[in-house]
DRENMAR-63786 format. One record per residue (C-alpha): residue in three letters; x, y negated, z. Coordinates in steps of 0.001 Angstrom, whole numbers, padded with zeros to 6 digits, always signed. Layout:
N
ALAXYZ;...
This chain:
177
UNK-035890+038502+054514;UNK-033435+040766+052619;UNK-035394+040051+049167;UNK-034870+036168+050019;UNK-031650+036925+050363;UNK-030832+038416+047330;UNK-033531+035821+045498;UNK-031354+032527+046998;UNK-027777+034494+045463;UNK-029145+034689+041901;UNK-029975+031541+041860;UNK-027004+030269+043428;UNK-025202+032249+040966;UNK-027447+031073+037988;UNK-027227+027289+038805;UNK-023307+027966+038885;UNK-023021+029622+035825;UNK-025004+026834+034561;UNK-022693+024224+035375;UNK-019792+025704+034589;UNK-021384+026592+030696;UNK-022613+023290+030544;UNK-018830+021745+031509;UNK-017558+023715+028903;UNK-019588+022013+026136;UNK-018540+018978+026856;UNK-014668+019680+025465;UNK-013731+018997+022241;UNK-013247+022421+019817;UNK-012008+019962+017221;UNK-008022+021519+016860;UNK-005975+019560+014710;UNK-002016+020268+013626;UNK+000634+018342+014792;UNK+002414+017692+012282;UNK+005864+016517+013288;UNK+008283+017907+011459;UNK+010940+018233+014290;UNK+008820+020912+015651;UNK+009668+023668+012292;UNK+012434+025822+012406;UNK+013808+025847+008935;UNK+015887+028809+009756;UNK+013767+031476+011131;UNK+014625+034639+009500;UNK+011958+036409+007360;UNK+012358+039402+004763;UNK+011203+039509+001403;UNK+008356+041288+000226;UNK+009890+043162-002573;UNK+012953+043829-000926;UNK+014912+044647+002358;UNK+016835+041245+001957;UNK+016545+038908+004973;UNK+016014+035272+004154;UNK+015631+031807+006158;UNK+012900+029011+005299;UNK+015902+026827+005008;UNK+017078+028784+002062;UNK+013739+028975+000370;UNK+013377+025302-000068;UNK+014764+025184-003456;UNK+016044+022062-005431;UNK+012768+021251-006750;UNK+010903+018002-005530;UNK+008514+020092-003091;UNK+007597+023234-001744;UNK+004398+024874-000517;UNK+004320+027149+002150;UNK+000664+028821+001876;UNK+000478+031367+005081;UNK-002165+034766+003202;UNK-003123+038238+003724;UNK-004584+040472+001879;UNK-007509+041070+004949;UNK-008418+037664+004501;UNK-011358+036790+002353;UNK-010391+032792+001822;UNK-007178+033818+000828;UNK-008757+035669-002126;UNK-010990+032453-002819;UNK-008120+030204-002928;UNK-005832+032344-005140;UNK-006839+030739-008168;UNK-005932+027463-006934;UNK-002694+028953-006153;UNK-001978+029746-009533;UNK-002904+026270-010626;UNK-000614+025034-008675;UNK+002406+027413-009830;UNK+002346+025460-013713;UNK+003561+022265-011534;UNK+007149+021820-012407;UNK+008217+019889-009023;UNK+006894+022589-006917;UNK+008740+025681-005433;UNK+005776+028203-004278;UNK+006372+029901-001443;UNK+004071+032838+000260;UNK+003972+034033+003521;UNK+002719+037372+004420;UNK+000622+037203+007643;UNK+000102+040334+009728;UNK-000483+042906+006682;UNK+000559+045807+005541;UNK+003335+046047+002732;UNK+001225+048387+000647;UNK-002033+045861+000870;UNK+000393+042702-000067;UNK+001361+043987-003098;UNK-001279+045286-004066;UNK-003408+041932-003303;UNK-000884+040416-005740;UNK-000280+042654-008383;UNK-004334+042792-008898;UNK-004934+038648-008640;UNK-001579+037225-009925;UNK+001617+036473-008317;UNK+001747+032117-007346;UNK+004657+032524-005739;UNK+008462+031969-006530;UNK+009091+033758-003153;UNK+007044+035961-000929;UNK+008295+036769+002627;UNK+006441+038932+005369;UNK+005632+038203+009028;UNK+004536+041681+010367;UNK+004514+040291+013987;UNK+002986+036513+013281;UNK+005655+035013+015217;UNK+007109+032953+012346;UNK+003782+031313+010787;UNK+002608+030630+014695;UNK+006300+028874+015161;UNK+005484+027049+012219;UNK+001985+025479+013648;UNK+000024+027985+011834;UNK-003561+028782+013238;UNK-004958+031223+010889;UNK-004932+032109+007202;UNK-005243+030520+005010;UNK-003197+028146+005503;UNK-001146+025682+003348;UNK+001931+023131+004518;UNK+003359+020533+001534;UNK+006911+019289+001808;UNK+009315+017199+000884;UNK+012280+019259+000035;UNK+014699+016125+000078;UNK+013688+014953+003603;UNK+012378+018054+004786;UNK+009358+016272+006056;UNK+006176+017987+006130;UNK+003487+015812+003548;UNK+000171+017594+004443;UNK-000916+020697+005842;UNK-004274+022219+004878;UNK-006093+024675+007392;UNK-008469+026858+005671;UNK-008478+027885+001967;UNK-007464+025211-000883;UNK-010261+023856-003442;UNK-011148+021545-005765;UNK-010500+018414-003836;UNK-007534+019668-001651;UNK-005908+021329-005429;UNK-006582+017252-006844;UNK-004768+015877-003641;UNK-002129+018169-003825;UNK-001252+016972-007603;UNK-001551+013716-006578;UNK+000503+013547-003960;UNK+003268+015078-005467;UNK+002939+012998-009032;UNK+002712+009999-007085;UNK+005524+010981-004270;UNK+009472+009497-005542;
C-alpha cells in the first residue's frame, strides 16, 4: 500500500513537472530593444576611464553628426571580435565614438585597449552596470547609433558588430541629413 503510495506521488509529481516544462516552451525567448528614445537618460553621470573626472552622456554627444555608444569589456570575447570594426568605424568623420566600460576592472580596460587599439574619442566606466542597463542594454557587446541633433536613437545592435552591421552603419550615417 505504502509503495503505491509513494509510486502514485512521483508520478503525480512527474506529470506536473511535465506540464509546467512543457508551458514554458511555449513563450517566446525572442527579446528585442525598445527603442524609444524618451526612455535614455542623457545625463546619467559616468567617470572617465583615464581619469577621476565625472562626465554625463549628455556632454559626450559632441557636435559631430552622430555618436556611437558601443557598451565592452575586456571579459567579453565578442567584444574582442568586433574591435576591428570599431576601429573602422573611428576614420568616419561624422561620428563621435564613444565606449562604455561594462562591469570590468580598470586595470583589464586599459589594458584591453592599449593592446587592440583605442576606437574611442571617450571611454567611461560602469563598475556597477546600472548606467548601460538604464540605457536598454542587455549584454555586451552592444552598440546604440544616434542622432546627435535630435538625440534620437537610429539603431541599436545587440551582439558584436560585423561585416553587414559595419556596411549599415556607414550607410546610414552617409545617407542620414
Amino acid at each position: 500500500m505504502v509503495k503505491n503510495i509513494k509510486l502514485i506521488a512521483v508520478v503525480f509529481l512527474v506529470i506536473v513537472s511535465f506540464f509546467i516544462l512543457l508551458k514554458g516552451l511555449n513563450k517566446t525567448n525572442i527579446y528585442s530593444p525598445n527603442l524609444n528614445s524618451s526612455k535614455i537618460d542623457f545625463n546619467f553621470k559616468a567617470k572617465f576611464l583615464y581619469s577621476d573626472e565625472e562626465t554625463t552622456l549628455y556632454e559626450l554627444l559632441n557636435d559631430k553628426d552622430f555618436s556611437i555608444i558601443n557598451i565592452w569589456a575586456s571579459w567579453c570575447l565578442p567584444c574582442r571580435d568586433e574591435h576591428s570594426f570599431l576601429l573602422n568605424l573611428k576614420s568616419l568623420d561624422k561620428l563621435n565614438m564613444i565606449g562604455i566600460n561594462y562591469k570590468d576592472s580598470e586595470i583589464n580596460a586599459k589594458k584591453f585597449i592599449k593592446e587592440l587599439g583605442n576606437p574611442y574619442s571617450k571611454i567611461v566606466v560602469d563598475p556597477s552596470g546600472v548606467n548601460s542597463i538604464e540605457l536598454g542594454a542587455y549584454g555586451v557587446p552592444e552598440t546604440i547609433l544616434i542622432n546627435n541633433q535630435s538625440k534620437i536613437i537610429l539603431k541599436k545592435y545587440i551582439g558584436p558588430i560585423n561585416n553587414e552591421k559595419l556596411t549599415e552603419i556607414k550607410n546610414i550615417i552617409n545617407n542620414e541629413n
